[in-house]
Backbone as CSV, one residue per row, in Angstrom:
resi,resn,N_x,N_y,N_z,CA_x,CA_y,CA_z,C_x,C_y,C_z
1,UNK,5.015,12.317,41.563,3.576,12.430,41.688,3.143,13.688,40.925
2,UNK,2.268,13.569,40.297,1.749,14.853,39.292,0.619,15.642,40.480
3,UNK,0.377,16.658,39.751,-0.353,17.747,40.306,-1.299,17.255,41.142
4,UNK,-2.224,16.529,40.102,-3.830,15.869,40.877,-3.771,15.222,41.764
5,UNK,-2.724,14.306,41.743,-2.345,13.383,43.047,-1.891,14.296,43.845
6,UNK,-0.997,15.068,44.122,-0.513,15.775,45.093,-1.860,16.717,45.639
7,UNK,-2.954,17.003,45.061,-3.897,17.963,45.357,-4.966,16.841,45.892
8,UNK,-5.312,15.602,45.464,-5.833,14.540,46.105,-5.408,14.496,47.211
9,UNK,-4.521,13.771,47.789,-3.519,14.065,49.171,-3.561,14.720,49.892
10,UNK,-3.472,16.237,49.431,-3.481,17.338,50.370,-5.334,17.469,50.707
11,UNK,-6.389,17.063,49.949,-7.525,17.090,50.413,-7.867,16.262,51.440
12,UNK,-6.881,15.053,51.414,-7.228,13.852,52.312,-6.848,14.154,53.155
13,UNK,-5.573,14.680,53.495,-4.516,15.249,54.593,-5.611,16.138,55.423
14,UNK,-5.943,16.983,54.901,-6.757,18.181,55.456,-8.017,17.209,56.028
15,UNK,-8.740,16.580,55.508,-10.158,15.710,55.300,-10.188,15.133,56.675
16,UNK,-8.875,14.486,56.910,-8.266,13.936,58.255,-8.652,14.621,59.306
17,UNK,-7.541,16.042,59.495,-7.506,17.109,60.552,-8.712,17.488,60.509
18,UNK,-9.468,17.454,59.908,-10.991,18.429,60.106,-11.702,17.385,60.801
19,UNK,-11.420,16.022,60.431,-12.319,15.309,61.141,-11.569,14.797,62.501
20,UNK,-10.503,14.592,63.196,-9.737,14.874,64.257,-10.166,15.791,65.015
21,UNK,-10.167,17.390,64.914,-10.729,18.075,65.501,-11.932,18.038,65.432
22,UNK,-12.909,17.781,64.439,-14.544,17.864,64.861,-15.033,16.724,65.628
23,UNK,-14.707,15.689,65.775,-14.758,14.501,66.441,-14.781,14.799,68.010
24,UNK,-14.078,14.964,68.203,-14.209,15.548,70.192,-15.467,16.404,70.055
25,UNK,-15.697,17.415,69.525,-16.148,18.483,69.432,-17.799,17.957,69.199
26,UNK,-17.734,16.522,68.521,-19.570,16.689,68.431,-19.595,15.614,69.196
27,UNK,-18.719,14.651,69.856,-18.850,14.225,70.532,-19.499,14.696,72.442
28,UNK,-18.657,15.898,72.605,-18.965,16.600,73.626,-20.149,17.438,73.355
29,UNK,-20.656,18.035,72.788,-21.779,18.361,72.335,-23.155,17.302,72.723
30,UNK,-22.985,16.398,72.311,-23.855,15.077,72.496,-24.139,14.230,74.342
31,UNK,-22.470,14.033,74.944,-22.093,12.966,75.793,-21.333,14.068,76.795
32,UNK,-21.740,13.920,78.173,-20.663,14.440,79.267,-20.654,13.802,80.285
33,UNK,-19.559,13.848,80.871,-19.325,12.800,82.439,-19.328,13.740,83.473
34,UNK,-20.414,13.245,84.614,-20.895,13.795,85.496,-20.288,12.486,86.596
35,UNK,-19.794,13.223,88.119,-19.086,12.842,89.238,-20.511,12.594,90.095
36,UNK,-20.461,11.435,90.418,-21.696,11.469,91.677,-21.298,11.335,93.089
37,UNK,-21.625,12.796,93.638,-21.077,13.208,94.830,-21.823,12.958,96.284
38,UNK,-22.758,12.255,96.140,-23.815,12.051,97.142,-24.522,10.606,97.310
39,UNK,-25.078,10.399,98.173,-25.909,9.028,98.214,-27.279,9.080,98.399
40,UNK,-27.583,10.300,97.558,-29.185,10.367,97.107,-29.874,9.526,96.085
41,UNK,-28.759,9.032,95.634,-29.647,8.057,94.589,-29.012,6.701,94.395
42,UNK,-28.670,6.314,95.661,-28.021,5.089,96.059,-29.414,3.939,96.281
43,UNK,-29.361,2.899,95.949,-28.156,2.119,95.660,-28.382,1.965,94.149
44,UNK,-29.060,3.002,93.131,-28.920,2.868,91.802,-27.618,3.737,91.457
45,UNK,-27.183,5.190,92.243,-25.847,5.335,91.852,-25.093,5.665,93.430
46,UNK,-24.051,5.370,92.922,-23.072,5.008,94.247,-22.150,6.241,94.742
47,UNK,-21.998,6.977,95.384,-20.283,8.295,95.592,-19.815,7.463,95.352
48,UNK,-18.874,8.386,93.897,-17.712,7.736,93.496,-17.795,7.318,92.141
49,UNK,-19.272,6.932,91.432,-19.752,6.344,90.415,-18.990,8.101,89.368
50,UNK,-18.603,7.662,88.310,-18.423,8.804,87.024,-19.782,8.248,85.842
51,UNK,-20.796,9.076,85.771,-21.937,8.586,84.757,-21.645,9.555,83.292
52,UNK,-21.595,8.946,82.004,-21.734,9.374,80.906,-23.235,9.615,80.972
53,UNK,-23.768,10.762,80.237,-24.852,11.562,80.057,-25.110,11.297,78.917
54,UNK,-26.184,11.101,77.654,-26.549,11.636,76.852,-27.786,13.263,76.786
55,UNK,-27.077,13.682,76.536,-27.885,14.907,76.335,-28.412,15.200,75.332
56,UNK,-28.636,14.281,74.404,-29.447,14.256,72.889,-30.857,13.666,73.642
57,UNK,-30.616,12.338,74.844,-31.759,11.914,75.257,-33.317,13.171,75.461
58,UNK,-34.248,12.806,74.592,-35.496,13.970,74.871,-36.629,13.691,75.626
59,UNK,-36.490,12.175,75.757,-37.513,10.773,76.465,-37.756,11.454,77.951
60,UNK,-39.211,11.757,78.194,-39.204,12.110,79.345,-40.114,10.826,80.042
61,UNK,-40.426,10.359,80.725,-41.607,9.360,80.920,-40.827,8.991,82.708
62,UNK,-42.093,8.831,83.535,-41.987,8.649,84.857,-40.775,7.114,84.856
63,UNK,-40.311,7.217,85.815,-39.242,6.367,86.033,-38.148,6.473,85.380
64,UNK,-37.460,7.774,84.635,-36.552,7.954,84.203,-35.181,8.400,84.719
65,UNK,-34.438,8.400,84.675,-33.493,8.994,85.578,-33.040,10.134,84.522
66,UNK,-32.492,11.498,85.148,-32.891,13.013,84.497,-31.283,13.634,85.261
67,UNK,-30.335,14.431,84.662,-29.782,15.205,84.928,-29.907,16.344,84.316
68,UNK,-29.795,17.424,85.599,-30.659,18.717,85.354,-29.468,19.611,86.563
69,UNK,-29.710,21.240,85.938,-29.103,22.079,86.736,-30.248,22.336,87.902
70,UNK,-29.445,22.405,89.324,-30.209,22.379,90.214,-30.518,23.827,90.638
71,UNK,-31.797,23.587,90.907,-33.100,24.699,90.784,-32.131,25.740,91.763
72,UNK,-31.737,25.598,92.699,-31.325,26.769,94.032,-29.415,27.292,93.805
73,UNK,-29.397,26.441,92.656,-27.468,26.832,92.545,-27.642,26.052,91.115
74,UNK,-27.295,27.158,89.813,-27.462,27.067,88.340,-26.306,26.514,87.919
75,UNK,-24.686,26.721,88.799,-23.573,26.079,88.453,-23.644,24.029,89.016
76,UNK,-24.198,24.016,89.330,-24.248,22.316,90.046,-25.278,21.533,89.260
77,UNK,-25.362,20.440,88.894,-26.218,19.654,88.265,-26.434,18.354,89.158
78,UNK,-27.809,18.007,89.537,-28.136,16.929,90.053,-28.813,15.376,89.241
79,UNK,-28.823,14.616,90.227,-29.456,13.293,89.047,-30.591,13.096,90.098
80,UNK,-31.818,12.832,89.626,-33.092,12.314,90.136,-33.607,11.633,89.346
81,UNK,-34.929,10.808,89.652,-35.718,9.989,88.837,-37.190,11.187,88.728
82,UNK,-37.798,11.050,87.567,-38.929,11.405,87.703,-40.165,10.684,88.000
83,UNK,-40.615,11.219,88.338,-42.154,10.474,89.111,-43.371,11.024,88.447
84,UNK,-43.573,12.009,88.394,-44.865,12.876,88.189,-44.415,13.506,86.774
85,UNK,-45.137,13.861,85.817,-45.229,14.207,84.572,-46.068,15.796,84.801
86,UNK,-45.608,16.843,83.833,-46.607,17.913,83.409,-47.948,17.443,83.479
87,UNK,-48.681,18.263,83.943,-50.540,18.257,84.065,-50.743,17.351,84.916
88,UNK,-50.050,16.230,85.467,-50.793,15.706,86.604,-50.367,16.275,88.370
89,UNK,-51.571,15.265,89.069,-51.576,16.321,90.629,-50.391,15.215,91.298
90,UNK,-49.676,15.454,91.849,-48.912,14.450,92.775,-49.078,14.487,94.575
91,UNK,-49.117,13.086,95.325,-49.317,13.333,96.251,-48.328,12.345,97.341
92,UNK,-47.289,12.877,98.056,-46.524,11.874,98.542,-46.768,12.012,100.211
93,UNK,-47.113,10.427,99.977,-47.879,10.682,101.789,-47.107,8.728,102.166
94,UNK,-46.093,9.465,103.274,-45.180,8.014,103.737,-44.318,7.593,102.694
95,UNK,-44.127,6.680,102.436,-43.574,5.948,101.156,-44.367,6.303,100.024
96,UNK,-45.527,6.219,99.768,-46.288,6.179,98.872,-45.921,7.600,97.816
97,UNK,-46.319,7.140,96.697,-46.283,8.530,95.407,-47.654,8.213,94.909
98,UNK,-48.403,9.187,94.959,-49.621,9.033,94.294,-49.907,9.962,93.161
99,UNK,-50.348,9.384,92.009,-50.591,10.429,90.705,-52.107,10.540,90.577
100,UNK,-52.962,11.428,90.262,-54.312,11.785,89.953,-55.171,11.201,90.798
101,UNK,-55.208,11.265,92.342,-56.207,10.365,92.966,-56.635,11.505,93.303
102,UNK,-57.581,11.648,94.147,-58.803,12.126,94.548,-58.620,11.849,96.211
103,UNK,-58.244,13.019,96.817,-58.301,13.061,98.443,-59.770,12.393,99.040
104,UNK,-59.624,11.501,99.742,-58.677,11.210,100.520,-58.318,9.908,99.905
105,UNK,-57.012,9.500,99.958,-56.546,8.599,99.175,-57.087,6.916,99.125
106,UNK,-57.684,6.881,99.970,-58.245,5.408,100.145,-59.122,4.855,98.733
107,UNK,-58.276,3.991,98.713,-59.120,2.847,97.624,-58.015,3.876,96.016
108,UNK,-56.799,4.584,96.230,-56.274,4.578,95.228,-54.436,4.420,95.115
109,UNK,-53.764,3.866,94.796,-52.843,2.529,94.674,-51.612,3.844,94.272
110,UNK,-50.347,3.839,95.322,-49.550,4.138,94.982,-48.670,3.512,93.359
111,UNK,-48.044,4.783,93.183,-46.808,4.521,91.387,-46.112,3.399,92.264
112,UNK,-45.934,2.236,91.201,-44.739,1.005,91.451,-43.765,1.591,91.695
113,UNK,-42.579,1.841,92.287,-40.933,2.190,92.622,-40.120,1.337,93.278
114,UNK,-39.916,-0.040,92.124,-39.043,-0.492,92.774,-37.424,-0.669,92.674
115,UNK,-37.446,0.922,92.326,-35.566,1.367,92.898,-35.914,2.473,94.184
116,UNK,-37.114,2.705,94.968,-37.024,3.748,95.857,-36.219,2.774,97.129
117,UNK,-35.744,3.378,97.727,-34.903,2.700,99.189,-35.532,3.914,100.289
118,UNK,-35.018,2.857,101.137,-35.936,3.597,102.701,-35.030,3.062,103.578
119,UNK,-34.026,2.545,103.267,-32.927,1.584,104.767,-32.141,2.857,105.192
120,UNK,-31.737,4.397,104.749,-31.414,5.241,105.238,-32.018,5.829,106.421
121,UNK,-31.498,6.467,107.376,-32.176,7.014,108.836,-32.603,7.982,107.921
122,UNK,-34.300,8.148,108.403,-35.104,9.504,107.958,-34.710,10.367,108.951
123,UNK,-34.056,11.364,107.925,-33.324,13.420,108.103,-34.644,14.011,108.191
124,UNK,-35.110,13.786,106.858,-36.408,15.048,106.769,-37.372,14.716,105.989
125,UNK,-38.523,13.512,106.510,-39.257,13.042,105.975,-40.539,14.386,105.991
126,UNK,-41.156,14.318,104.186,-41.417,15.144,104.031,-42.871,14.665,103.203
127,UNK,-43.929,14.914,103.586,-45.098,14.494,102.531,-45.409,16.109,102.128
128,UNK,-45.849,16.015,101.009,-46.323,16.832,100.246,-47.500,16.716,99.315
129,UNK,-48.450,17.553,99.098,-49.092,17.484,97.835,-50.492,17.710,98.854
130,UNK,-51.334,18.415,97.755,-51.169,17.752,96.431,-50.751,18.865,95.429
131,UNK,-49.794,18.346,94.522,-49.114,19.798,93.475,-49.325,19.219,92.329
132,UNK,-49.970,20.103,91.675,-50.051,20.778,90.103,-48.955,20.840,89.291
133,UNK,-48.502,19.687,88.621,-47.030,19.644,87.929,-47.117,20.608,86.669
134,UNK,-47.147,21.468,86.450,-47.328,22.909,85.218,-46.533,21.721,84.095
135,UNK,-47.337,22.171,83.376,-47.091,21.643,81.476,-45.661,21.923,81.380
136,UNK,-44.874,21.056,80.961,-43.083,21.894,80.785,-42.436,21.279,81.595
137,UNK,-42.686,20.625,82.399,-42.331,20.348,84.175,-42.305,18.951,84.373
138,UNK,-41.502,18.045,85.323,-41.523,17.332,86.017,-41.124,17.406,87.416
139,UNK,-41.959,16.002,88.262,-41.744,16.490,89.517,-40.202,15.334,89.679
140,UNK,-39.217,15.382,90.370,-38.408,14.320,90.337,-38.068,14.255,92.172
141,UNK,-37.667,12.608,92.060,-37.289,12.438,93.435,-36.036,11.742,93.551
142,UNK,-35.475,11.880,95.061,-34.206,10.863,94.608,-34.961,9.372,95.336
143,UNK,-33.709,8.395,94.508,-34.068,6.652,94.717,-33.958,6.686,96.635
144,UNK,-32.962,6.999,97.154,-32.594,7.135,98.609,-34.069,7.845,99.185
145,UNK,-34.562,7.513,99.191,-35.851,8.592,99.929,-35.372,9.117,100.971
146,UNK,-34.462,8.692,101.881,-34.369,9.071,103.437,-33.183,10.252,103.282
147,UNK,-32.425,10.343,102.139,-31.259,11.261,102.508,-31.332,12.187,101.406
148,UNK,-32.210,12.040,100.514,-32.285,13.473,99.570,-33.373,14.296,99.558
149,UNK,-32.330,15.287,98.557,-33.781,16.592,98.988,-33.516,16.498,97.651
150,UNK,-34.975,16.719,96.857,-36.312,16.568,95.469,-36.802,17.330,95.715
151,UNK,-37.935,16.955,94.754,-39.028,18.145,94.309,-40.211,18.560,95.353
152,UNK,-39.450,17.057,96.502,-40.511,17.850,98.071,-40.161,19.117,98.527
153,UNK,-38.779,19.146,98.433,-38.405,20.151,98.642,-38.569,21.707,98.093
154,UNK,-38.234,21.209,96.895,-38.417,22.901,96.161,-38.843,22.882,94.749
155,UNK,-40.087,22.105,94.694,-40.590,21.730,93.735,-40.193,21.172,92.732
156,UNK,-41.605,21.344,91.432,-40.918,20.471,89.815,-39.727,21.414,89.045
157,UNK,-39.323,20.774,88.565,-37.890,21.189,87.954,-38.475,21.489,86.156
158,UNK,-38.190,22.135,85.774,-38.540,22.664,84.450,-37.980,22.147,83.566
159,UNK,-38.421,21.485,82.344,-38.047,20.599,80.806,-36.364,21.550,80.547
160,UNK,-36.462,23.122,81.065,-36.043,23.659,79.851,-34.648,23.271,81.052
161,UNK,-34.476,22.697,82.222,-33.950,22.881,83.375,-32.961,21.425,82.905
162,UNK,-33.641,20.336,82.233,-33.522,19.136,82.168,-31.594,19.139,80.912
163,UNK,-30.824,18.375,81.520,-29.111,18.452,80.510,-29.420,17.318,79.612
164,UNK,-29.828,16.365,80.333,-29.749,14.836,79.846,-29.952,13.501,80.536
165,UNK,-29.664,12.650,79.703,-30.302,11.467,80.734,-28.967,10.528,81.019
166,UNK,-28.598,10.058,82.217,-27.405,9.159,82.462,-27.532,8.049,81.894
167,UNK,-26.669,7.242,80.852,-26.765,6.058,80.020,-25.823,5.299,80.624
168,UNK,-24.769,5.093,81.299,-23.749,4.328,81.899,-22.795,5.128,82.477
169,UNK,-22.501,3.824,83.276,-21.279,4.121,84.515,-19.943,3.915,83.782
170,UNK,-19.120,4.740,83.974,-18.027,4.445,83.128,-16.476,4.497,84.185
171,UNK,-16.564,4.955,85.394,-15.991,4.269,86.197,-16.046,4.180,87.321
172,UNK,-15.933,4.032,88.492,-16.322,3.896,89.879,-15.307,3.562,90.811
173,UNK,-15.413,4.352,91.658,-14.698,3.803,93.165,-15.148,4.141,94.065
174,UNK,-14.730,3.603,95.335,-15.017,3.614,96.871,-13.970,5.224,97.641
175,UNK,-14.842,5.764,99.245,-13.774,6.662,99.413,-12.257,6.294,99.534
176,UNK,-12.017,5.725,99.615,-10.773,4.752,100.005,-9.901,4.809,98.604
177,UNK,-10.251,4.751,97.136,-10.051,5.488,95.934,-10.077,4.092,95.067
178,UNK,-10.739,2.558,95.813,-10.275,1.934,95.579,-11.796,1.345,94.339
179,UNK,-10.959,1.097,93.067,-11.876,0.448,92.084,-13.150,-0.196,92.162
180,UNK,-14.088,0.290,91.570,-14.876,-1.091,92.086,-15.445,-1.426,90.738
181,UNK,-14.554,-2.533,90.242,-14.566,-3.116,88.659,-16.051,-3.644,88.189
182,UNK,-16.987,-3.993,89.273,-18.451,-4.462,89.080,-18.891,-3.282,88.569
183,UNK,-19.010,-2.320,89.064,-19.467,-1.693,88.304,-19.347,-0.400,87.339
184,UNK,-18.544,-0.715,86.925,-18.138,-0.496,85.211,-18.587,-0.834,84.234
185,UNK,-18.698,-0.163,83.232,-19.766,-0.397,82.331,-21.387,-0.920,82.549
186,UNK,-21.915,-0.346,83.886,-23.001,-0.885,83.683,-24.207,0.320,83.967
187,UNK,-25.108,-0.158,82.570,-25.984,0.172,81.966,-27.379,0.817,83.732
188,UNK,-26.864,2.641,83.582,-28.018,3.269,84.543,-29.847,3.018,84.140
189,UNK,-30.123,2.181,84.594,-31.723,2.439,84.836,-32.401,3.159,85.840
């Protein structure tokens, strides 16, 4: 093999390893797997569920599901849905989520939610509002209404607060450790 070929080769050789190692590297940058440790946002995610993240996701819009570092402990990251958007008033009275109505609420129509659940024993049913979601901000809640603590709790969570958005389940089990092949691969709304 003459020179050029051998110096061809060794560019490809190298061309390889650079892209071997950068490959994980912008991959993780982009995508991370988050453990779901709770049944706050059951029965859309399950204890036990492992969710891939995109964190390129920038899409903010009510009914989204949002992983974010949680407001009261900066090392832990939670998953909620958002409800309420920057600049509007929110008002949660019973089941109901109300956006921009005008006290007293009669004659104005709770947000559609139909992933909120209520078959959990109410811990700490909590109405709130009416709050001022600051520009930058969303208010988020979990799907479980009866067993999580949200933004009733300790308010809207900040854009700059927001990691990414969960795109799929990538594997799942029961406490028991045992598989649960349904739902694998399937697509978080």
């Amino acid at each position: 093999m003459n020179r050029s070929g051998r110096a061809f080769w060794t560019l490809v050789v190298l061309a390889l390893v650079a892209l071997v190692v950068a490959l994980p590297l912008a991959v993780r940058h982009r995508y991370e797997g988050v453990w779901i440790p709770s049944t706050s946002m059951a029965p859309t995610l399950l204890v036990g569920d492992y969710v891939l993240i995109d964190k390129a996701a920038h899409w903010r819009s009510r009914g989204d599901l949002v992983v974010f570092t949680d407001p009261r402990d900066p090392n832990e990251t939670l998953v909620k849905r958002i409800v309420g958007l920057g600049g509007e008033e929110i008002v949660v009275q019973g089941r109901g989520v109300y956006v921009n109505c005008e006290p007293p609420l009669d004659g104005c129509r709770p947000v559609a939610e139909p992933y909120a659940d209520f078959t959990d024993e109410v811990r700490d049913a909590k109405d709130v509002g009416p709050v001022q979601i600051p520009p930058g901000a969303v208010f988020v809640m979990a799907d479980n209404r009866n067993a999580g603590e949200d933004s009733r709790h300790w308010g809207p969570v900040a854009q700059t607060q927001i990691i990414g958005r969960p795109v799929w389940i990538y594997w799942s089990s029961d406490a028991g450790g045992n598989t649960r092949w349904g739902r694998i691969g399937l697509r978080v709304r």
